[in-house]
LUMKE-638220 format. One record per residue (C-alpha): y, z, x; residue number from 1; residue in one letter. Coordinates in Angstrom, 2 decimals, padded with zeros to 5 digits. Each point is the difference from the previous one (the first is absolute). Example, Ala and Ser with C-alpha at 12.3 -4.5 7.8 and 13.67 -1.06 7.14 Angstrom:
# residues 2
R   north      up    east   n res
R -004.50  007.80  012.30   1   A
R  003.44 -000.66  001.37   2   S
This chain:
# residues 329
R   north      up    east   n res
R  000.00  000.00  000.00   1   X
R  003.63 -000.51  001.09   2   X
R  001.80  003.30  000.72   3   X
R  002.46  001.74 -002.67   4   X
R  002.37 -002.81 -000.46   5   X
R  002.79  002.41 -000.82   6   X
R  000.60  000.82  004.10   7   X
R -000.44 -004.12  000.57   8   X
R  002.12 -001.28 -002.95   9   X
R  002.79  002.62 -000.71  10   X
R  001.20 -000.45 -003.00  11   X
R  003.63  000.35  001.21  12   X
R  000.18 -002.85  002.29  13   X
R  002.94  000.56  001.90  14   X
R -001.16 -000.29  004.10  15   X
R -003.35 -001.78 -001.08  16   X
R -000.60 -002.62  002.44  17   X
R -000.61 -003.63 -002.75  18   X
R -000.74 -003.48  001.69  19   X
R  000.35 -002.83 -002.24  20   X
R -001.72 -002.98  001.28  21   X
R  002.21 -003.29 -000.75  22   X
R  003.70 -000.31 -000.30  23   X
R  000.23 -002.40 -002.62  24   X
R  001.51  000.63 -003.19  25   X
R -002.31  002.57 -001.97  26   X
R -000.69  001.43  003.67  27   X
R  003.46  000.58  000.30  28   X
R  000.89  001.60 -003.41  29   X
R -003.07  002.25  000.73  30   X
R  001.77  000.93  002.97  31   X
R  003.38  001.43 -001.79  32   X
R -002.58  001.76 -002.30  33   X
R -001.52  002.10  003.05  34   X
R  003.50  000.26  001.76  35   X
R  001.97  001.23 -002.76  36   X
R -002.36  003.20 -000.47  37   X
R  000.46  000.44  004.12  38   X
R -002.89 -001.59  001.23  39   X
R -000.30 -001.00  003.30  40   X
R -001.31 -003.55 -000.50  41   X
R -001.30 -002.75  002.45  42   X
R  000.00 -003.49 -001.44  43   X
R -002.08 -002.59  001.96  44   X
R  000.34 -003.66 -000.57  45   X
R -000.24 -002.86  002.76  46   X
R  002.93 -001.73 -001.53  47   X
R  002.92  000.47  002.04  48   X
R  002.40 -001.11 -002.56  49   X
R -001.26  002.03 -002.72  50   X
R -000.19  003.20  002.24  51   X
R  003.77 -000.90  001.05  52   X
R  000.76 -000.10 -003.60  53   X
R -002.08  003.43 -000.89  54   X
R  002.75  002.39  001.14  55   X
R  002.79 -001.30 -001.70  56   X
R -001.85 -000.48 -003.53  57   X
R -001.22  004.00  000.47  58   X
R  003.52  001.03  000.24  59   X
R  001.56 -001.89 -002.55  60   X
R -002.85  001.54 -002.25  61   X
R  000.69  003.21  000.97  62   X
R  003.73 -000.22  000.56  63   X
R -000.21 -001.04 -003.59  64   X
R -001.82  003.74 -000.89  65   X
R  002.45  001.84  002.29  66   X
R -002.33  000.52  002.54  67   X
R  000.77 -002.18  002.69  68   X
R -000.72  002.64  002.71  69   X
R -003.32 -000.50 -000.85  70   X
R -000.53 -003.63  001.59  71   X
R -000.11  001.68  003.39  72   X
R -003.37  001.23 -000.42  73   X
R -001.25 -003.86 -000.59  74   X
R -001.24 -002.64  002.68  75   X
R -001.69 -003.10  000.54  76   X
R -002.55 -001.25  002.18  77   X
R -001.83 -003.17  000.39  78   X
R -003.85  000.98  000.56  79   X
R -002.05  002.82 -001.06  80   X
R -000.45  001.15  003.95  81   X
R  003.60  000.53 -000.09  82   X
R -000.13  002.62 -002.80  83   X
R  000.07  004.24  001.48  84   X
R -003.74  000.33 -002.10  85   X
R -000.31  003.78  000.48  86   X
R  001.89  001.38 -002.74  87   X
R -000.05 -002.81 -002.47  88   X
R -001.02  001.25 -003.55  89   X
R -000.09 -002.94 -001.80  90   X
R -000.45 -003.59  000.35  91   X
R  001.60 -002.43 -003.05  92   X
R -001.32 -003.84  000.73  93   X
R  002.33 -002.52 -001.43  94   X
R -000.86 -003.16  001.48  95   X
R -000.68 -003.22 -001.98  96   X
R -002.37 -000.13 -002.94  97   X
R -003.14 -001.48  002.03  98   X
R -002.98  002.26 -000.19  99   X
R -001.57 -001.09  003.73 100   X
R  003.61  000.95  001.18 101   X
R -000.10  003.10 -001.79 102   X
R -003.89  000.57  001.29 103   X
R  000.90 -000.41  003.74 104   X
R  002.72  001.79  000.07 105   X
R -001.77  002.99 -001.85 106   X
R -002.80 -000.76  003.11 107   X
R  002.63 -000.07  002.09 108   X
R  001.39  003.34 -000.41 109   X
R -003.53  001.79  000.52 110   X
R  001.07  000.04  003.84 111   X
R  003.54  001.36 -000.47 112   X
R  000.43  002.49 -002.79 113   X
R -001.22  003.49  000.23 114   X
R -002.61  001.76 -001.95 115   X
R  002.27  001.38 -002.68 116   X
R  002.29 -002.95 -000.86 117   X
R  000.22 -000.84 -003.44 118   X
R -000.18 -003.77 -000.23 119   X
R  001.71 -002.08 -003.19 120   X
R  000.16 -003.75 -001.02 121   X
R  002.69 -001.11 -002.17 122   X
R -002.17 -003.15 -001.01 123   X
R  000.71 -000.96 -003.64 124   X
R -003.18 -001.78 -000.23 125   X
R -002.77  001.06  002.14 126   X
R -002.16  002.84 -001.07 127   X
R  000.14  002.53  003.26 128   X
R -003.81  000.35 -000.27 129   X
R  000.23 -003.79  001.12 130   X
R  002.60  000.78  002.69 131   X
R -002.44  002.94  000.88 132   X
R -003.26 -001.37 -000.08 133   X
R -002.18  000.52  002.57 134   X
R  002.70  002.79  002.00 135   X
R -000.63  003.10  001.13 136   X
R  003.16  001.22 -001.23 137   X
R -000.50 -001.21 -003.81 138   X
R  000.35  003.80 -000.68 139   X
R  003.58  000.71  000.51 140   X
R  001.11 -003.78 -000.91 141   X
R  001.66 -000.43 -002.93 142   X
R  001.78 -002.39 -002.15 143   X
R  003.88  000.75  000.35 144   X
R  002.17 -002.66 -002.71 145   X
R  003.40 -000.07 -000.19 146   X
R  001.71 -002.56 -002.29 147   X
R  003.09 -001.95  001.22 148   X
R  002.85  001.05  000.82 149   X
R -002.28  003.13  001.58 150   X
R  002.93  001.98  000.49 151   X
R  001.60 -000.25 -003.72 152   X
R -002.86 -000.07 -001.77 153   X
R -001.62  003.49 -000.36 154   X
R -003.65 -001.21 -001.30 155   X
R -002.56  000.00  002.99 156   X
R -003.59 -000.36 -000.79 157   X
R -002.54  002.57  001.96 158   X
R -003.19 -001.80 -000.21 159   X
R -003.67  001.19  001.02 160   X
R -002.44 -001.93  000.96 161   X
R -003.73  001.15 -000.37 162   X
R -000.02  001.87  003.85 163   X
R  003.36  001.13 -000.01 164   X
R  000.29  004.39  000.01 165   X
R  001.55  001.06 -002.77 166   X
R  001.75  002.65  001.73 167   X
R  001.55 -003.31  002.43 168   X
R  000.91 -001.47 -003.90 169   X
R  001.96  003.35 -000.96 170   X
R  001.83  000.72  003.12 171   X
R  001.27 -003.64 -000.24 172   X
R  001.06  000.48 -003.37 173   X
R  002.17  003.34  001.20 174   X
R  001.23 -001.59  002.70 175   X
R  001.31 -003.17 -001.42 176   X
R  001.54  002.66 -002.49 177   X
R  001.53  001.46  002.62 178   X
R  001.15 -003.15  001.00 179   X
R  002.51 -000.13 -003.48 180   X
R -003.14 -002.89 -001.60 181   X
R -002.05  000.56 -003.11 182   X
R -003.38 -000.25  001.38 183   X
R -002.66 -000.74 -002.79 184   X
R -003.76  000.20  001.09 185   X
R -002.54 -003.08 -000.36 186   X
R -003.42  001.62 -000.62 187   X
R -001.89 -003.38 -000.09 188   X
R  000.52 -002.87  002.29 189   X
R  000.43 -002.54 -002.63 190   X
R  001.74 -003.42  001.12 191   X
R  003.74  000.58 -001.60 192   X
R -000.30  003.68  000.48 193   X
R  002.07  001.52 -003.06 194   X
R  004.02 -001.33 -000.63 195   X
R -001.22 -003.77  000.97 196   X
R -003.07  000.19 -002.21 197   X
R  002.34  001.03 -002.78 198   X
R  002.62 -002.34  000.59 199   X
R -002.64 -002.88  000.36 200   X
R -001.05  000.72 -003.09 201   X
R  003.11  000.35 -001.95 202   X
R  000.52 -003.83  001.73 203   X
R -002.86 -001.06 -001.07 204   X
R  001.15  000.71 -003.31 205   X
R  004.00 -001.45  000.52 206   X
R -001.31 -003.00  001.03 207   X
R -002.85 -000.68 -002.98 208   X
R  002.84  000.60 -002.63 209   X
R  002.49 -002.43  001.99 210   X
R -003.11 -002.52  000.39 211   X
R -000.48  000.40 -004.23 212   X
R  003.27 -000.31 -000.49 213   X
R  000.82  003.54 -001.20 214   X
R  003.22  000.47  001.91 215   X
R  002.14 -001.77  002.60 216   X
R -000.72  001.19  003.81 217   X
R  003.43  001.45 -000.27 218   X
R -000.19  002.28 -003.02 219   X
R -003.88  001.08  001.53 220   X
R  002.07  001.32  002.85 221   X
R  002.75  001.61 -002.44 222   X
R -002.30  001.66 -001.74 223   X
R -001.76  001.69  002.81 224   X
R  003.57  000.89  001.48 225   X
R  001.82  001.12 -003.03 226   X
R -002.84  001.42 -002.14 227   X
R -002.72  001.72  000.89 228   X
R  000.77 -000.65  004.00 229   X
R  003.30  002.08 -000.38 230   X
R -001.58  003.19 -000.90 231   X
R -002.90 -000.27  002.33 232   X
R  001.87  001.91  002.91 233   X
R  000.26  003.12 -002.83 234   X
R -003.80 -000.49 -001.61 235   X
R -002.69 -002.06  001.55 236   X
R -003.02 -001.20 -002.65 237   X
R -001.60  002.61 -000.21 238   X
R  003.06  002.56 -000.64 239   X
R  001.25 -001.99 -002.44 240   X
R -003.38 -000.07 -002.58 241   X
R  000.49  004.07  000.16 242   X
R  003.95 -000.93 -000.96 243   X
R -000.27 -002.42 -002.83 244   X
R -003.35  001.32 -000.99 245   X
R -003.67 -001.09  000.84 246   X
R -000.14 -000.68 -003.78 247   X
R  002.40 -002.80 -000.10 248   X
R -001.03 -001.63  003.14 249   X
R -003.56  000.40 -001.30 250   X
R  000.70 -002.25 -002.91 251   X
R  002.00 -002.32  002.18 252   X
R -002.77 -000.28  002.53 253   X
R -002.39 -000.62 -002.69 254   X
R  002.47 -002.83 -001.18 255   X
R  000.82 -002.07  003.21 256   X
R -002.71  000.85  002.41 257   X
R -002.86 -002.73 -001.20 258   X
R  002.89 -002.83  000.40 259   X
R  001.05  001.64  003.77 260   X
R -000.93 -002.93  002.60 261   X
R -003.86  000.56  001.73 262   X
R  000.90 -003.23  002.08 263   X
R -002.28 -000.41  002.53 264   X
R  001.42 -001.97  002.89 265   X
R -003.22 -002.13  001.94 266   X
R  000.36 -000.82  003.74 267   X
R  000.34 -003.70 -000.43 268   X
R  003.57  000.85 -002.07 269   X
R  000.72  003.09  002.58 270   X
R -000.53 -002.48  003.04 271   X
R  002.53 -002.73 -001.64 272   X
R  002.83  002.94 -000.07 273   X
R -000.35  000.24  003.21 274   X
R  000.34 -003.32  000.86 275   X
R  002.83 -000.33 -001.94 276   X
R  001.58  002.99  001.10 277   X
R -000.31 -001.01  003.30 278   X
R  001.21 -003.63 -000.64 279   X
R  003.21  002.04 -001.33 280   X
R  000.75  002.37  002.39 281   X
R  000.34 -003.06  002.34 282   X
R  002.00 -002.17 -002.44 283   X
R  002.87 -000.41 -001.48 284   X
R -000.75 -001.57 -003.24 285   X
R -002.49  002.09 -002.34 286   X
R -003.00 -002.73 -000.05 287   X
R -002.88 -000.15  001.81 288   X
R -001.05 -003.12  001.56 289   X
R -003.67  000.69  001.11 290   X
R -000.49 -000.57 -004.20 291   X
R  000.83 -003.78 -000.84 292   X
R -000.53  000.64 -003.65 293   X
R  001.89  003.32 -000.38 294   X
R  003.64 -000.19 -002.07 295   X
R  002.64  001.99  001.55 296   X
R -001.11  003.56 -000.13 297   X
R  002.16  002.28 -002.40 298   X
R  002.42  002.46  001.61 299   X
R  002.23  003.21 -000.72 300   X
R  003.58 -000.30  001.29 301   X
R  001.38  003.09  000.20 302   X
R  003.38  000.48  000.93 303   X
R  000.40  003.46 -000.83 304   X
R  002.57  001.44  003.02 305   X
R  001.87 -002.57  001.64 306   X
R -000.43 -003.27 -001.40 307   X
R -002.80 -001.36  001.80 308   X
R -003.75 -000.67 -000.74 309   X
R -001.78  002.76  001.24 310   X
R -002.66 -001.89  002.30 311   X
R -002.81  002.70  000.07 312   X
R  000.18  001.11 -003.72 313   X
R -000.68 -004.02 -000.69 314   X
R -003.00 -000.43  002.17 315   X
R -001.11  003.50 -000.96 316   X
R  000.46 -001.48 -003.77 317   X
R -001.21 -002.80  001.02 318   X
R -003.52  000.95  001.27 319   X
R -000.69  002.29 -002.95 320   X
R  000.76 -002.75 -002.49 321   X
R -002.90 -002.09  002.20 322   X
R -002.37  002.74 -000.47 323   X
R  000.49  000.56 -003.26 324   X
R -000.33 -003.85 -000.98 325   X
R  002.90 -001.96 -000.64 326   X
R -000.48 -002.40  002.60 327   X
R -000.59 -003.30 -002.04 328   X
R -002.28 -002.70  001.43 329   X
């Protein structure tokens, strides 16, 4: 068993020793996270430009909480042999979204970190028992999500995978409370973990009632962010049924949910979205050639702030409306 995690993961951060491996930009938000509740943190990323970039992000972030000072206990490094491994509690991977990437580094860091280290991924994808399999350390690894912007957004998922201590799980959770986050804890290692599996599935249903042509894509996205959206920061789902009344949202359940969408979305259809949303993120115009007999693919143009298409929300639009079948032949 790993020793009492409440002498290796304090649950008042302030002096813990953090390394956060990759500077990019969750890696970076993670950073002002662990700085901002006085961590000493160590941020590794062979990207010279992004590590140049690091210190000056951090301090805005924190200059922005009044707690500037704080920046002084972060630096950068480029390799994991430059990192000061004795005293480092925690390790939070943030490196692209490619499991064998994930897998060697995880192999990787058998020969540096101690004994005692807690080590996190921040994948949004990857189960860690896949990032763990076959490691000696699967025990104290654990499944660390934060959701972008890390360092505004409270929500970070604590997720265990079938080794990972329990005790390693809870001492996480204090410690990213500590750390000013609201840590909920993953007790199954299920692809989506808990807010994406939700939020897939309330997509899945946006986009079947814009595909029957219940509602325009802009009122579905009005009525999640002026109706039942708004009060979700007050009452989650489950809060509200004890509010309104398990009696009323009984007979409403029994009323909508055998017309809910049970799509099921094949590999063939899955595989096309991802052609096409590849063919996008490299084009400018929203068709993709590799399909001769495709018509222009329908898109969201959302020019909520300043005027402009917003360029992610359309592929991200985009790609659902694939998977959910309104591509025409």
């Amino acid at each position: 068993m790993i020793p009492n995690l409440n002498t290796i993961l304090p649950s008042q951060p302030r002096g813990c020793h953090a390394v956060v491996i990759g500077a990019g930009t969750m890696g970076a938000d993670v950073a002002i996270v662990l700085a901002r509740a006085g961590c000493r943190v160590t941020v590794t990323d062979p990207d010279a430009p992004q590590r140049e970039a690091l210190a000056a992000h951090v301090l805005a972030g924190l200059t922005d909480l009044g707690l500037a000072a704080r920046a002084a206990g972060l630096q950068s490094v480029a390799g994991l042999a430059d990192v000061a491994w004795a005293d480092v509690r925690l390790v939070i991977e943030c490196i692209p979204e490619k499991l064998p990437l994930k897998q060697g580094l995880f192999a990787e860091l058998l020969k540096w970190v101690p004994a005692h280290t807690v080590l996190a991924s921040n994948s949004s994808s990857f189960p860690i028992s896949a990032i763990a399999q076959g490691l000696p350390t699967a025990e104290r690894m654990v499944g660390l999500h934060f959701f972008m912007p890390a360092h505004l957004v409270p929500l970070v998922e604590v997720v265990l995978g079938p080794n990972t201590d329990g005790a390693t799980a809870d001492a996480l959770c204090d410690f990213m409370r500590g750390c000013g986050s609201v840590p909920v804890l993953v007790r199954k290692d299920k692809p989506g973990f808990l807010a994406n599996r939700m939020q897939h599935a309330l997509a899945r249903e946006a986009f079947a009632m814009i595909d029957e042509g219940v509602a325009s894509a802009e009122d579905v996205d009005a009525a999640v962010r002026f109706g039942f959206g708004f009060r979700f920061l007050a009452a989650g789902p489950v809060l509200q049924r004890d509010h309104a009344g398990l009696d009323v949202h009984t007979a409403a359940a029994a009323s909508m949910y055998p017309s809910l969408s049970t799509t099921l979305i094949g590999s063939e259809k899955i595989a096309r979205a991802n052609d096409l949303i590849n063919a996008l993120m490299g084009s400018t115009t929203l068709k993709a050639p590799s399909y001769g007999t495709l018509q222009d693919v329908p898109t969201i143009e959302y020019d909520e702030l300043d005027g402009t298409s917003d360029r992610a929300y359309e592929v991200r639009a985009t790609y659902q409306i694939a998977i959910t079948g309104t591509m025409r032949p």
